[in-house]
C-alpha positions as CSV (number, residue, x, y, z in Angstrom):
1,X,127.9,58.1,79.3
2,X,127.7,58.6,75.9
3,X,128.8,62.3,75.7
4,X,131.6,61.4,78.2
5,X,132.9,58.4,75.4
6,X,132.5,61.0,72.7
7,X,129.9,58.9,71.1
8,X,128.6,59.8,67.3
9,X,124.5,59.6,68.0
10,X,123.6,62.7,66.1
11,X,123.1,62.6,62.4
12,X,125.6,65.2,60.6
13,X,123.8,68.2,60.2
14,X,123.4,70.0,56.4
15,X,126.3,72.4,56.8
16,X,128.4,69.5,57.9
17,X,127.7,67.0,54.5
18,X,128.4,70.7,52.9
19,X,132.0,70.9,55.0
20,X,132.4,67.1,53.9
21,X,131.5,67.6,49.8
22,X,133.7,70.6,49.4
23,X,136.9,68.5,50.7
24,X,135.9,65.5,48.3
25,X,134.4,63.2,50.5
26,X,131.7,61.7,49.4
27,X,130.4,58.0,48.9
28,X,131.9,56.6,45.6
29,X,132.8,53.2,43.6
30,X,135.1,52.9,41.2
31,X,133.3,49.5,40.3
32,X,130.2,51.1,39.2
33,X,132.4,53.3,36.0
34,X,133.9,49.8,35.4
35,X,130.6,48.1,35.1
36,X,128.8,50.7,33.2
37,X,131.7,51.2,30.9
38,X,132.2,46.9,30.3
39,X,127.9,46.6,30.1
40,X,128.3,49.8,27.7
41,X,131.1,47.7,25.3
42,X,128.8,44.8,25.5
43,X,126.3,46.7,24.3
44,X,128.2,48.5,21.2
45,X,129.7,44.9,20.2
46,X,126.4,43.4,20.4
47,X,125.2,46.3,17.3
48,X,128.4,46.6,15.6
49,X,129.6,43.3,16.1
50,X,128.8,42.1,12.6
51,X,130.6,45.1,10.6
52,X,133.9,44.7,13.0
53,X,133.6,40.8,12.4
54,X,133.2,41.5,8.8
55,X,136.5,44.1,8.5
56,X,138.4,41.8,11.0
57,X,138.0,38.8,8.4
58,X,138.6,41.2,5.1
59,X,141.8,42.4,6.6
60,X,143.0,39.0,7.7
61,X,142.3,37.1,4.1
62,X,143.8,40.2,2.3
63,X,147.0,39.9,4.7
64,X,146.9,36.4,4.0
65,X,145.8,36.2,0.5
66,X,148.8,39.3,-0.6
67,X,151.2,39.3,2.1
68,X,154.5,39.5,-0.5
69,X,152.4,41.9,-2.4
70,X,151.7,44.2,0.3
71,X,155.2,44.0,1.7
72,X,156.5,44.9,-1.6
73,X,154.1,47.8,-2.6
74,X,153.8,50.4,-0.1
75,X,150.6,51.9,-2.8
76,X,148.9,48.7,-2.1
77,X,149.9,48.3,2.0
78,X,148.8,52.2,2.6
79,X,145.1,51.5,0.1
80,X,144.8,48.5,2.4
81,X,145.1,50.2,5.5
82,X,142.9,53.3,4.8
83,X,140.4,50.5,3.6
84,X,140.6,48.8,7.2
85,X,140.3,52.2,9.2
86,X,137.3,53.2,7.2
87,X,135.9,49.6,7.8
88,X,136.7,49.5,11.8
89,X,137.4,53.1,12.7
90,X,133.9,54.3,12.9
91,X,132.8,51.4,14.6
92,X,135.7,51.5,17.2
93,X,135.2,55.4,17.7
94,X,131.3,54.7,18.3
95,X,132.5,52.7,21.0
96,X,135.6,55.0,22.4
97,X,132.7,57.8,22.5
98,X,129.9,55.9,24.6
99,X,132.5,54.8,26.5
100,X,133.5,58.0,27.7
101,X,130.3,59.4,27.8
102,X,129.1,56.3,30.1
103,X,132.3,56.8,32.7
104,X,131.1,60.9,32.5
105,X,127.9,60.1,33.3
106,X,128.2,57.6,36.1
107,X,130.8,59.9,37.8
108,X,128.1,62.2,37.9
109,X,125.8,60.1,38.7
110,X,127.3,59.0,42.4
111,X,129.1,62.2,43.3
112,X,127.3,65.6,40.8
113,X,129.2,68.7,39.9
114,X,132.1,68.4,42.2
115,X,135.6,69.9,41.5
116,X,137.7,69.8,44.4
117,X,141.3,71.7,43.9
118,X,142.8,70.4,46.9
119,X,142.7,66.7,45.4
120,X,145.0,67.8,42.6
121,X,147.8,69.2,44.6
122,X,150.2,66.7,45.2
123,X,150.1,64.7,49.1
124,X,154.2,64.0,50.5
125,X,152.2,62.2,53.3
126,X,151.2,59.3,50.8
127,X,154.9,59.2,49.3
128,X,155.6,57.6,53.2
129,X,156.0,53.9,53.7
130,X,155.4,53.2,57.1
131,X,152.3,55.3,56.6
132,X,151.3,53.2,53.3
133,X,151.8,50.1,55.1
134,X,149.7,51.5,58.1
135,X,146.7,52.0,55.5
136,X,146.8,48.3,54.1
137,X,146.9,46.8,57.5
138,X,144.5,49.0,59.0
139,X,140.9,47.6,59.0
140,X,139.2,49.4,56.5
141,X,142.9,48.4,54.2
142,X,141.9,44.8,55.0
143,X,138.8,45.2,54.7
144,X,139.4,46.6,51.1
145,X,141.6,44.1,50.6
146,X,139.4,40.9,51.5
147,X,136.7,42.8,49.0
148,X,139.2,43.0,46.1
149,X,140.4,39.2,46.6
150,X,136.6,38.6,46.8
151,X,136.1,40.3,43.5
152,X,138.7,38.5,41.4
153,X,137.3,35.1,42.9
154,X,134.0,36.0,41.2
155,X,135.0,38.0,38.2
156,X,137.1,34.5,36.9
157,X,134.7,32.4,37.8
158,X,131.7,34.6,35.6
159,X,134.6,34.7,33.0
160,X,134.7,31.1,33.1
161,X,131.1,30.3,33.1
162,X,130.7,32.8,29.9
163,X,133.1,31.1,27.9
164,X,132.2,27.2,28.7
165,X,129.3,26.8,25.9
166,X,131.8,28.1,23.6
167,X,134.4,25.6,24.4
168,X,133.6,23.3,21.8
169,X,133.7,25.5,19.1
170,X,136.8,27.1,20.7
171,X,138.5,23.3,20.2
172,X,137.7,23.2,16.7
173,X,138.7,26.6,15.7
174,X,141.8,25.6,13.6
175,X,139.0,24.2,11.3
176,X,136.8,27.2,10.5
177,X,137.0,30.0,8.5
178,X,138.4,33.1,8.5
179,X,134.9,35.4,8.5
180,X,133.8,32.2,11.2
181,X,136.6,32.7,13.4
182,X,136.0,36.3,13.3
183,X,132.7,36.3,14.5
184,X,133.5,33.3,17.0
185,X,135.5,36.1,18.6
186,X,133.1,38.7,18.6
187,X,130.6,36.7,19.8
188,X,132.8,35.2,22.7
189,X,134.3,38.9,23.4
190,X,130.7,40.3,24.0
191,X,129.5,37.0,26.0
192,X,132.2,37.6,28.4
193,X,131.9,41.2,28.6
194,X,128.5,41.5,28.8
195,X,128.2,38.9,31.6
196,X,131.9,40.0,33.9
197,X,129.7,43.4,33.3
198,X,126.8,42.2,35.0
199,X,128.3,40.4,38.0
200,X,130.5,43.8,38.6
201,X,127.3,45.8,38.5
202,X,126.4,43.7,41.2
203,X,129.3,44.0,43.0
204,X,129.4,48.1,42.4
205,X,126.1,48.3,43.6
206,X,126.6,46.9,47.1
207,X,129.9,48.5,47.3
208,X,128.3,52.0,46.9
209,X,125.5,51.2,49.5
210,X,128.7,50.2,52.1
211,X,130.1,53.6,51.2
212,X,127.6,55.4,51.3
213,X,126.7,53.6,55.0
214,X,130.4,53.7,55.9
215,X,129.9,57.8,54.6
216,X,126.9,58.7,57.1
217,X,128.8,57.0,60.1
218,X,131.8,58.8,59.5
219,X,129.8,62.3,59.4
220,X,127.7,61.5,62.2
221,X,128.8,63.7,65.4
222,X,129.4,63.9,69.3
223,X,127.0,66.1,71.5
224,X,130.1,68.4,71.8
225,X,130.6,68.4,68.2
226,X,127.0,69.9,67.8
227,X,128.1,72.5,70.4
228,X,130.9,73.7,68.5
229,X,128.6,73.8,65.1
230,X,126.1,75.8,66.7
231,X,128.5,77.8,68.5
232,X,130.3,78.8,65.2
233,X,127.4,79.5,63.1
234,X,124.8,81.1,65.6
235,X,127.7,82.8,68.2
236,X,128.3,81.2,71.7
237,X,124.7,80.1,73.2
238,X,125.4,81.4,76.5
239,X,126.5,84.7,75.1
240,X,123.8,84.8,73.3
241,X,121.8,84.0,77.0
242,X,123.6,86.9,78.5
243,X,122.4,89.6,75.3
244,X,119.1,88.4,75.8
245,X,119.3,88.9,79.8
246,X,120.7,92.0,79.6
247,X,118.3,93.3,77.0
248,X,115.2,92.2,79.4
249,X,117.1,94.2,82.5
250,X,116.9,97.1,80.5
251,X,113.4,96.8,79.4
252,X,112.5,96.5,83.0
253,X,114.8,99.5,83.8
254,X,112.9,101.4,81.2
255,X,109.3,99.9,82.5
256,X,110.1,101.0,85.9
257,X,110.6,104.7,84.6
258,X,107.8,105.0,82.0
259,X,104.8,103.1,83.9
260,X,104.9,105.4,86.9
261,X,104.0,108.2,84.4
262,X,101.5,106.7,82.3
263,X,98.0,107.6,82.5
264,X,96.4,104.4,82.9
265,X,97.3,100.7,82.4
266,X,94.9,98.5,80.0
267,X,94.9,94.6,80.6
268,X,93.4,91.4,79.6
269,X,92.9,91.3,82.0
270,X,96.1,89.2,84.1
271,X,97.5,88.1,80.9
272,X,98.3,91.5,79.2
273,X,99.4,94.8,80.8
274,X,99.5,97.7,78.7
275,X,100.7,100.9,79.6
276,X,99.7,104.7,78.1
277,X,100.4,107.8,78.0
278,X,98.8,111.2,76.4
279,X,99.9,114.6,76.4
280,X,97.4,116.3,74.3
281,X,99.9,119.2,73.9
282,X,102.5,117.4,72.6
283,X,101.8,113.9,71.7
284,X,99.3,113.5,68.4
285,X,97.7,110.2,70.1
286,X,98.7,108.1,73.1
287,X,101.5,106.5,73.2
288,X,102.4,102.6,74.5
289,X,105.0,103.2,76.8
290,X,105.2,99.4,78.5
291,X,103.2,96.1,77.4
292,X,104.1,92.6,77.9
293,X,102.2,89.3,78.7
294,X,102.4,87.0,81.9
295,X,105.1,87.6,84.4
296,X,105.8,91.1,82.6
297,X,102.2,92.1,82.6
298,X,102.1,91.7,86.4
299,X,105.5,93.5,86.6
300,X,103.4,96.6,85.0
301,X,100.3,95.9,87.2
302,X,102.6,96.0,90.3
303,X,104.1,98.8,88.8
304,X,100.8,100.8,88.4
305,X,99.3,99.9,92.1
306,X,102.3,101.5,93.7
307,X,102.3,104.4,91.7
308,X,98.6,104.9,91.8
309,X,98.3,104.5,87.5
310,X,94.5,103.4,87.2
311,X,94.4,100.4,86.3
312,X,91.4,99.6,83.4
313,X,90.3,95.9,82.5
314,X,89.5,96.0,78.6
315,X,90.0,92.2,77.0
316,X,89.5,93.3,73.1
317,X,91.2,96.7,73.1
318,X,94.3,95.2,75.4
319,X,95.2,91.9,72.3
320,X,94.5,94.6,69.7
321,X,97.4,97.3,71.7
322,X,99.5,94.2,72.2
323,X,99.7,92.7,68.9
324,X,99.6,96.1,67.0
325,X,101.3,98.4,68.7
326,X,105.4,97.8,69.1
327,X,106.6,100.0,72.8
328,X,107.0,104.0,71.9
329,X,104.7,103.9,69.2
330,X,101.3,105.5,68.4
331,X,97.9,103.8,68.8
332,X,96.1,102.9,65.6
333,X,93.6,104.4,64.2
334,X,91.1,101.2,64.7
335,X,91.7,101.9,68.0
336,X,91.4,105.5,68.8
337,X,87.7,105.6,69.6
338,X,88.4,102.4,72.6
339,X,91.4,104.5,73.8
340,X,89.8,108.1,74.1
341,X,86.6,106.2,76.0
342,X,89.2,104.7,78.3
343,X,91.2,107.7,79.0
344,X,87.7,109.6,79.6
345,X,87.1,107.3,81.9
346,X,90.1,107.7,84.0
347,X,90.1,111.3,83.6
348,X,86.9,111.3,85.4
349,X,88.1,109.0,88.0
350,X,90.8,111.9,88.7
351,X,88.0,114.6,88.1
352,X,90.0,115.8,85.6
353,X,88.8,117.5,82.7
354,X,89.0,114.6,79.9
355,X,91.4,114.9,77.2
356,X,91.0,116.2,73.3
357,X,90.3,112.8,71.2
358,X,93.3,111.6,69.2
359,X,93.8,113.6,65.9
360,X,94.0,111.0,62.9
361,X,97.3,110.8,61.2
């Protein structure tokens, strides 16, 4: 039932995510630069808020204490105004600089190196209305929608809350001074950043774990979907059935050629068939023409009983051929001596004159 609904019960597989990242799509909230970057401001104002209250006040009471003069000398108005820029411009380019550096690193925070050139060329589809209206209406559109109305609802109401204790003050600020206005601002600037900051970090936080949910849900695939995966990266399964059927017909092509002429069969003695052969004319030790375990090994033994090979029951000497000795090859020299006893064996069976011993390589 499942299959037949195309349902997505399989968790995406590594080289899918991979498929997924190099096209851009990965979980990401734009809250979370917007709460790093206002918790970051809060931060600066809260250790240069002093010097930019300080240069705000100095250049308010010189505007106000020399406006005709300033209008009237431009010596005097371009003095002033190098005197404010040194007096704010290094704090305000401490704070442009963390700023950026805190949006950098949160973008790499959620998403790493990632440079996608297909997100820079420019979409027609997105310039059509009907399809932009289909987007906000969809679910995930309202959805998105409902989460941004959500947002503003709390961000005023933090706002709010923030400023409140300062009301008071706030009401009597036509009575202070200039240096206590100044800091009344800071102060209240920094209040309300720091704490819209917080309540957005909130926000960003659940945002990214609903993305990164809605992320793994929209990667996960259909059993036919995992077919078509392993099919492109491993080759067709059933092709790959077929090589492997083929390749066994063969092998029992070429058994059914080379046992009949071996000289005797070795075996574990139902488990593993070994097959040799040794021509000491030719051949510088015996040779494994067949081997194979279970239903191959009786294939060989069957083999060897019609064709009258003698079979010979030899447990350690049959895993050592098996596991050491690939079809065509050579016996080892660790296991020379067990072979030339078991060939002198047949060969007297046959009353046959027993072979030379293997030369050593």
């Amino acid at each position: 039932m499942a299959e037949a609904a195309g349902e997505k019960s399989f968790d995406a597989t590594p080289y899918r995510r991979q498929q997924a990242r190099e096209k851009g799509q990965v979980p990401y909230s734009q809250d979370l630069g917007s709460a790093v970057l206002l918790l970051a401001a809060a931060g600066l104002l809260k250790m240069l808020g002093g010097r930019l209250a300080a240069a705000l006040a100095s250049l308010t009471e010189r505007l106000l204490a020399e406006p005709l003069q300033l209008a009237a000398d431009r010596d005097l108005l371009i003095a002033t105004s190098n005197q404010t820029l040194l007096l704010i411009g290094g704090p305000l380019a401490s704070l442009l600089g963390l700023l950026l550096l805190a949006a950098a690193a949160t973008n790499l925070a959620q998403t790493g190196l990632l440079f996608v050139p297909d997100k820079l060329a420019p979409d027609i589809s997105r310039l059509n209305p009907i399809a932009g209206l289909g987007r906000i209406f969809s679910i995930q559109g309202t959805a998105r929608l409902g989460f941004g109305l959500v947002k503003v609802v709390i961000v005023a109401a933090v706002s709010i809350a923030a400023i409140w204790p300062h009301g008071a003050v706030i009401a009597e600020a036509g009575r202070l001074g200039i240096g206590q206005l100044a800091t009344l601002l800071i102060d209240t600037t920094f209040t309300t950043v720091f704490w819209v900051g917080g309540a957005l970090l909130v926000l960003a936080l659940a945002d990214l774990a609903l993305q990164r949910w809605k992320h793994e849900q929209d990667l996960k695939m259909t059993s036919q979907e995992m077919k078509e995966e392993m099919k492109n990266l491993q080759g067709d399964p059933e092709v790959a059935a077929r090589r492997k059927q083929v390749q066994r017909q063969l092998a029992m092509s070429r058994m059914g050629q080379d046992v009949p002429k071996a000289d005797v069969v070795v075996t574990n003695p139902t488990e593993l068939a070994i097959a040799l052969r040794y021509d000491a004319e030719v051949m510088a030790a015996p040779v494994v023409v067949a081997k194979g375990a279970g239903v191959i090994a009786q294939r060989i033994r069957r083999l060897a009983l019609e064709n009258g090979v003698p079979i010979v029951e030899r447990k350690p000497l049959a895993r050592l051929l098996y596991k050491e000795v690939a079809i065509g090859h050579p016996v080892t020299a660790d296991s020379y001596a067990a072979v030339a006893e078991v060939l002198a064996y047949v060969y007297r069976l046959k009353g046959k004159k027993p072979p030379k011993p293997p030369r050593a390589a």
